[in-house]
N, C-alpha and C positions, 0 to 999 in steps of 0.2 A: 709888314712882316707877319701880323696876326691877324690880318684880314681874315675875316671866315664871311661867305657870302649866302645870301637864302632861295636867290635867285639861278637857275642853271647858266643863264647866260654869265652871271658874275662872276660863278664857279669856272668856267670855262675861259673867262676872260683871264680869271688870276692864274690860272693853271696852264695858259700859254704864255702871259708872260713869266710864271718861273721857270717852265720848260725849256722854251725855243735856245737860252743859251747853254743848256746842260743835250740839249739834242747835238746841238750845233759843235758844243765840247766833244760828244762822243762821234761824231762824224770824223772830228777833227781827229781823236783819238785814234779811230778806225784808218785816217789815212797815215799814221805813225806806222799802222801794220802791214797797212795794202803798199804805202812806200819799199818795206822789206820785202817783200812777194816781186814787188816788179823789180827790184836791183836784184834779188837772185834771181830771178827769171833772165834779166842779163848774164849771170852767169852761167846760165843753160839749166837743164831740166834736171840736171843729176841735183845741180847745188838746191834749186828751187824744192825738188823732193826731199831733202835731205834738211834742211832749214824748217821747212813745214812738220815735218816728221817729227822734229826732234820740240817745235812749238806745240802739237800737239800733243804730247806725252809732259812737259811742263804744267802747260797752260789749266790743266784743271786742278791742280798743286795751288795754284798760283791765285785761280779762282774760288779756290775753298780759303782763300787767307783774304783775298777781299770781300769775299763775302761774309765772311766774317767779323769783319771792321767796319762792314757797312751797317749793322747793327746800332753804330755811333749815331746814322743819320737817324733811324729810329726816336733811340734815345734823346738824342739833341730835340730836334724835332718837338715831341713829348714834352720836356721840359718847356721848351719857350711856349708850347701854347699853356701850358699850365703857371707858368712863368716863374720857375724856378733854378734862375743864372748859375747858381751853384752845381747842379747836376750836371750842367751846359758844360762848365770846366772840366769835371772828375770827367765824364765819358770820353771828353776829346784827351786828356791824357794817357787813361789808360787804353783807351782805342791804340793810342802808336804805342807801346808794350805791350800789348797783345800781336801786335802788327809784327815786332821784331822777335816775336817769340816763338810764333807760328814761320814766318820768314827764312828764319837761321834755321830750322826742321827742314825746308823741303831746298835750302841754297845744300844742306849736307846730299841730301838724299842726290839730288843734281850731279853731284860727283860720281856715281855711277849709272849715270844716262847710258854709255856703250852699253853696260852689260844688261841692262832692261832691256833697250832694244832687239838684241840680239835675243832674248828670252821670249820676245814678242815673236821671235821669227823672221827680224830684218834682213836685209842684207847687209855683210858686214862693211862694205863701204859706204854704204848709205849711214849704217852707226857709224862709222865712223867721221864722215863728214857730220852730223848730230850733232856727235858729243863735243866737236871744235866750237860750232854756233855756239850748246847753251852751257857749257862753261864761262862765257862770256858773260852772255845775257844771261843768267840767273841772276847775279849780284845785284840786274834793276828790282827786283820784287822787291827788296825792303822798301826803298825809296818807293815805289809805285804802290806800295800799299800805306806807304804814311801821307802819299797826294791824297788816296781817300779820306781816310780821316779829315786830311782838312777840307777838303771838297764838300765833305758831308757838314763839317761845322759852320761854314761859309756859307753852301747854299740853303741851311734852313732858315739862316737869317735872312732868305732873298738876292744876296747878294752871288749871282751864277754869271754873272758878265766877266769878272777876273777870272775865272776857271776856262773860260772859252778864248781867253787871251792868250793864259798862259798853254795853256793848250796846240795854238796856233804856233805859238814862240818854239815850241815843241818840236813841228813840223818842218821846219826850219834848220833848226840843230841836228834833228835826226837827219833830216836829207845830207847835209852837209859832211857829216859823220859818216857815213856809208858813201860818200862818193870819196871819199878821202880814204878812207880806212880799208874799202872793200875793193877799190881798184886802184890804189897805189898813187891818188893826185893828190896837189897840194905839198910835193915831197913826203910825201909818207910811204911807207912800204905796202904792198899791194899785201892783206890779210884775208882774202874775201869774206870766209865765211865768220871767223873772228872777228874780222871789223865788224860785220853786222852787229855781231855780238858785244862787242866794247861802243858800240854806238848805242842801243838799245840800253846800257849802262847808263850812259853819259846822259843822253836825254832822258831819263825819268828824275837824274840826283841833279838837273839844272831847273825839271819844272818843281820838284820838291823845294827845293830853296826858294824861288819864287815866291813861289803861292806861301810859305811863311815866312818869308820876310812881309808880306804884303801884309799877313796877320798880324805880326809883332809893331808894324810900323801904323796901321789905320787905327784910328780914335777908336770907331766901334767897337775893334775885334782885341786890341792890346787890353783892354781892359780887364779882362780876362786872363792875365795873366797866365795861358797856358805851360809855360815853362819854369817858372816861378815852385822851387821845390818840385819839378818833373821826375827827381830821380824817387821821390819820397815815397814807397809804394797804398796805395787803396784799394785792395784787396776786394773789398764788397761790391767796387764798383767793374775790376776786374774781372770777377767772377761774372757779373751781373752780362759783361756783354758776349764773354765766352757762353754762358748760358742762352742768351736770346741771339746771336750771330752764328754760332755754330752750325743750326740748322739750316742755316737760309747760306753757308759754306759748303754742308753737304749738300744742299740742293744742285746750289751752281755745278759742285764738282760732280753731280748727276749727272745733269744736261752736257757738260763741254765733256765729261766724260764718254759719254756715248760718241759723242765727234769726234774725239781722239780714237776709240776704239773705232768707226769707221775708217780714219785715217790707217789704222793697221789692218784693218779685211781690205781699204785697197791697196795697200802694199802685197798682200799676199797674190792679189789678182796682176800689177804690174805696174813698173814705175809712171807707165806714162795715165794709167789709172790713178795714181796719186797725185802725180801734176798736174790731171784735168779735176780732181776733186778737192785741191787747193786755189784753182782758180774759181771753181763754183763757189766756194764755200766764201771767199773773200767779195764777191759781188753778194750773196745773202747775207752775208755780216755788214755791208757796207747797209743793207735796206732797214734791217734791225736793231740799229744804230736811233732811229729814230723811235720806235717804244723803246729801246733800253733807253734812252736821255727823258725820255715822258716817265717812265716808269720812277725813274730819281725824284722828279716835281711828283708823280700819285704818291709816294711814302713821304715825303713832308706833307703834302695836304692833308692827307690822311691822319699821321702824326700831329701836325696842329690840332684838328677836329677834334682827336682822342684826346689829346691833353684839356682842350675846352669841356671835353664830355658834350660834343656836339653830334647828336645822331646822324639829325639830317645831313650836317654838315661831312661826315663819314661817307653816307649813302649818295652824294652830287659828287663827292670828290672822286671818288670809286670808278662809277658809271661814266661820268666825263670824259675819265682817262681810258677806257675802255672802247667808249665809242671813237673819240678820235685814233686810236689803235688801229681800228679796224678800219677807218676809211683810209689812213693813210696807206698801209698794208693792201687794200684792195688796189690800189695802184701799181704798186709795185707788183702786184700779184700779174697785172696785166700783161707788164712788162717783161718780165721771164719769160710767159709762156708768148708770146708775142714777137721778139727779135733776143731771142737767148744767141745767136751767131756772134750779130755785133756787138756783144759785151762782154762774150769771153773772148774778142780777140782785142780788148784793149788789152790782157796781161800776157798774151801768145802772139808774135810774130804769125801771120799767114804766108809770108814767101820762107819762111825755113819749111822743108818737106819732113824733117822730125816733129816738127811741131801741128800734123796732119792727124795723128791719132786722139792726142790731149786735146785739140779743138774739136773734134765732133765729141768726143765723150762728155767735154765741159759743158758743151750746146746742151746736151740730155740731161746731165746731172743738174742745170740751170731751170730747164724745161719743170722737173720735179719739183725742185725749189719752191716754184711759184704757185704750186696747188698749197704748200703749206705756209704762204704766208699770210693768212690770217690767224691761224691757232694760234702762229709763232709770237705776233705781236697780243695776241688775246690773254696768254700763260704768262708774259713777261708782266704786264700789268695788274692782273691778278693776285700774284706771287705779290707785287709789290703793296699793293691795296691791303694785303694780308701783314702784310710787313709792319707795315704803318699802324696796325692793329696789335702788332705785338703777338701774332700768329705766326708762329715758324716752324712747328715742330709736325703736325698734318702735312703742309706741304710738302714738306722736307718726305715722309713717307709717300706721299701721292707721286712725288716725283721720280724718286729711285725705284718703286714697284712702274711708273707709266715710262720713263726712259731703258728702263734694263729688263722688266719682263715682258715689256711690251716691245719697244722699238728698237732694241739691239738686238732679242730675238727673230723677230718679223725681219730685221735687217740680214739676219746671217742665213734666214729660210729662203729669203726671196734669193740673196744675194747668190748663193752656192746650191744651196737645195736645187729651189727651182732653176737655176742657172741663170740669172737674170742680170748677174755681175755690179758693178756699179749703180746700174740705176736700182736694183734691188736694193741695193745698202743705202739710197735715198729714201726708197719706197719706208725702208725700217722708221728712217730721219722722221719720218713725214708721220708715221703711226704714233711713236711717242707723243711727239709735240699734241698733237690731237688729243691722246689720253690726256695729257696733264693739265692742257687747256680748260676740256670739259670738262673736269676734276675740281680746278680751282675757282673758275667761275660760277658754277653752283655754291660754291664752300661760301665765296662772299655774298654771294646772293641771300645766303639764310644764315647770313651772320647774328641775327639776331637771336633767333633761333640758338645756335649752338654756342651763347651766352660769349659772343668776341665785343659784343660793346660794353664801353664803361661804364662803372655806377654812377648813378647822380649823388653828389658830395649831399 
């Protein structure tokens, strides 16, 4: 668990075996979502646009509340390499009350989804299929943001093999839930886009019990009697993570921000423009999946080291995670640009003739994709390297200046300016990520420099 290694290979060693099941969790994770994509994709392209649409105007709500909980993993992190059990407890408690505080702010705001979108410029049926989906599914964010907390408290200990379990168990429930719910089997009434939504529920508040019951019930982790006086409030430690999580919540809701806001420049352009940019966007989520679940293991390593006041140990954890980023990414990078046809038509029928426009366009927007995945996975690691350092607030600025004055701009110039439509609002995708890539990974580079390591005791 405090293994800290001198050796690159050792570092590399440790840092695949904490990764591979939190990679593996977030594939796993990823296919909870890409499961939703292809059950409304059965229900044709209005509901599949209308589901995405209304995920994308959420999801960075949603992202700014996990990312800000994720601050726990930090913290946790920190403490066990410095080895102080004590702070282990307060973070993980007030991680979930910060979790349902921020939670209950955006389940309110959720209630008027219709009228957002329409504000955006929707169409009103398309709000209004929306607003049926995430009435539903909002209620999961509380539960889904108290998995992280323990996800975060769980894997600093090493212990990432239950998270990709219950994870999998996930997979399972959701399918099951959407084929019941969303097309009426099992005797249940046919809800389509509701069911999604009451599904999406269901499974986040079955993997949350889970994964703490496993905590309350395992020798290691009960000891810690995390719930034990939970209601009692600790305000310093509250504060402590609203202060270092906040930023790295605005960052998230930078970046998915930006993706949502393409989600509505292709709405303006045309529905089957947002159907083919919901099917790209779920095959480079599914490849990003892989530094995001890496990026989890670089903020505990990271986090260890800093707690030890280990430089080197900083500097191998960093680069490690960095370099495998990029090679795994140069693969998939191949692959887009390579047979982008056959992978957008696993979520597209090719004998429906409506589904003729969303597939070439998907093809292109896939095509783009694969020029930016190395930044992609270069910024996620980065950010998190940073993390682990207790650096959030630079980024957090590096990111909202390189996603919104750089790539939502470049995205609406290319996209409408120059007339380049869809693949234009890629080209934007693809500028950001680049700025904030470049951005971060010099910032770790001279970390030393800009006084991010710790004192020696």
């Amino acid at each position: 668990m405090f293994r800290l290694n001198s050796s690159w290979v050792g570092e590399t060693r440790e840092t695949f075996k904490l990764a591979w099941p939190l990679v593996a969790a977030q594939m796993a994770q990823h296919a909870l979502q890409t499961t939703d994509v292809i059950m409304m994709g059965w229900l044709g392209p209005e509901s599949l646009a209308a589901g995405s649409l209304g995920s994308s105007v959420m999801f960075p709500l949603f992202l700014f509340c996990i990312g800000t909980v994720s601050a726990v993993a930090t913290l946790v992190s920190q403490a066990l390499g410095a080895r102080d059990l004590r702070s282990v407890r307060r973070a993980v408690r007030q991680g979930m009350w910060v979790a349902f505080l921020l939670c209950s702010i955006v389940i309110a705001m959720m209630f008027f989804i219709k009228d957002i979108l329409l504000l955006l410029g929707q169409q009103e049926e398309t709000a209004n299929l929306s607003a049926t989906y995430i009435e539903y599914a909002s209620w999961a964010i509380i539960p889904g943001c108290w998995i992280i907390v323990l996800r975060s408290f769980v894997s600093a200990h090493g212990s990432t093999m239950v998270v990709l379990l219950i994870t999998i168990i996930g997979i399972f429930v959701n399918a099951l839930g959407n084929y019941a719910l969303m097309f009426g089997n099992f005797g249940f009434p046919r809800l389509e886009l509701a069911g999604a939504g009451i599904s999406t529920t269901l499974v986040n508040s079955v993997m949350f019990l889970l994964i703490l019951i496993y905590i309350l019930l395992h020798r290691r982790f009960r000891r810690y009697e995390i719930l034990v006086r939970f209601w009692k409030p600790d305000w310093p430690s509250f504060i402590g993570i609203l202060k270092l999580g906040t930023p790295i919540g605005l960052m998230l809701t930078a970046e998915t921000g930006l993706f949502a806001f393409a989600f509505v420049m292709m709405g303006w352009i045309s529905t089957d423009a947002l159907a083919a940019h919901a099917v790209a966007l779920q095959l480079a989520g599914i490849s990003f999946m892989v530094p995001l679940g890496l990026s989890l293991a670089t903020n505990i390593r990271v986090g260890l080291a800093y707690g030890r006041k280990s430089n080197d140990g900083i500097m191998r954890a960093g680069w490690v995670s960095i370099i495998m980023a990029i090679a795994f990414m140069s693969v998939t990078c191949v692959l887009f640009l390579a047979i982008p046809g056959p992978l957008v038509s696993l979520f597209l029928d090719t004998e429906l003739s409506r589904n003729a426009i969303p597939l070439m366009l998907a093809g292109q927007f896939l095509a783009v994709a694969g020029l930016f995945q190395l930044v992609d996975g270069a910024q996620v690691i980065a950010a998190s390297a940073l993390r682990g350092l207790g650096d959030t607030a630079v980024p957090m600025y590096a990111a909202i200046f390189g996603y919104w004055a750089c790539g939502a701009v470049v995205s609406y110039i290319f996209g409408f300016v120059f007339g380049w439509g869809g693949v234009g609002i890629w080209a934007g995708l693809a500028a950001g990520l680049g700025f904030v890539a470049v951005v971060l990974v010099i910032r770790f580079a001279r970390r030393e420099r800009l006084g991010l390591l710790p004192v020696a005791s």
